[in-house]
N, C-alpha and C positions, 0 to 999 in steps of 0.2 A: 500261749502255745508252748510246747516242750519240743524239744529236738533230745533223739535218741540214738549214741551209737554204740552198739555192739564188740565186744572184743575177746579171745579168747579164744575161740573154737581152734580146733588140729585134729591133726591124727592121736590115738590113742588105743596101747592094747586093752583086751578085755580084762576086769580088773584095777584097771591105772584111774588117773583121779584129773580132771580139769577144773580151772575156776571160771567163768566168763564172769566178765563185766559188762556194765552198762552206761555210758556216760550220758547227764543230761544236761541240755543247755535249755534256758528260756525262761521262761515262768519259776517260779519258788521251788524248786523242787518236793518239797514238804507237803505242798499239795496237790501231792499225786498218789493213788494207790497206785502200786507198781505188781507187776505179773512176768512171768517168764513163760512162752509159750513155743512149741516145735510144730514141725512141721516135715513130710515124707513125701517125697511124688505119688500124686495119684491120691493123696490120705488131706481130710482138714486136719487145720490148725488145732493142736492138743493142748490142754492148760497140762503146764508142768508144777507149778509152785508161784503162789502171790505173797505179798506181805504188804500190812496196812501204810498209814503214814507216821507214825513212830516207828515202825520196825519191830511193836511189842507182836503183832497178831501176825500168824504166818500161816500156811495152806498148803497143803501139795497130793499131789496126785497119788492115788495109792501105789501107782508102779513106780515111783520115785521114793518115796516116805523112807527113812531111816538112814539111806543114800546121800540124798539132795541135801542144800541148805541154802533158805535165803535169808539174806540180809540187805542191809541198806546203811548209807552212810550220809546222813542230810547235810553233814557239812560239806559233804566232797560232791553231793548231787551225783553219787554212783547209784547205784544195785549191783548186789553180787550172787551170783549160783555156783555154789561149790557142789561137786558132782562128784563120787566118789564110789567104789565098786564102778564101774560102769560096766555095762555090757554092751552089744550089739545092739541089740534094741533099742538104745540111746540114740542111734546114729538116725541124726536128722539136722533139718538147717532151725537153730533157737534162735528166736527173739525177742525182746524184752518191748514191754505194752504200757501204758501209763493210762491212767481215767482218773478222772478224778471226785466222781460219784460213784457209789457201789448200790445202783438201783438195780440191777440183773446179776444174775452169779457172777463170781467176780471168777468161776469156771466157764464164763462164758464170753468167747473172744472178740464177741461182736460189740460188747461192752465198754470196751476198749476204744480212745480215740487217738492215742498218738504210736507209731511204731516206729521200731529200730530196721535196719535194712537187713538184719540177720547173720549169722557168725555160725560156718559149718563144722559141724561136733560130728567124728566119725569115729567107732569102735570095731577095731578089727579083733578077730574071734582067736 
């Protein structure tokens, strides 16, 4: 098993830049695909951006692409989401997800079997 915690999320105007992290404890970290996912009252959980277990292959949402950035650091056992332009529409509670098979879209969050508690990312306009 992996344990996942979250960090990073604040206030932020439209425009401004956050990084969250993701610390993991437990199992090798290395094999884990890792994913960043958000989440709004009332809305499901949204894939925002995954990357494999090297860190070579990365994914994201077309409403984030050119914005986001993930990465991963296996000696630190982080992930990190660099967020950058942000806007309003950002503002949701992210979580960072961990699987460690990629047999369903790795867009797909049900896929996923270890979660973070979540870190709220708010963009005022």
């Amino acid at each position: 098993q992996v344990q996942l915690v979250e960090s990073g999320g604040g206030l932020v105007q439209a425009g401004g830049s956050l990084r969250l992290s993701c610390a993991a404890s437990g199992r090798t970290f290395s094999s884990y695909f890792m994913g960043w996912f958000r989440q709004t009252p009332g809305k499901e959980r949204e894939f925002v951006a995954a990357i494999g277990w090297s860190g070579t292959s990365t994914y994201y949402a077309d409403s984030v692409k050119g914005r986001f950035t993930i990465s991963r650091d296996n000696d630190e056992d982080a992930v990190y989401l660099q967020m950058n332009s942000l806007k309003p529409e950002d503002t949701a509670v992210y979580y960072c997800a961990a699987r460690e098979e990629v047999l369903t879209s790795y867009r797909d969050y049900e896929g996923y079997n270890y979660w973070g508690q979540g870190t709220q990312v708010t963009v005022s306009s």
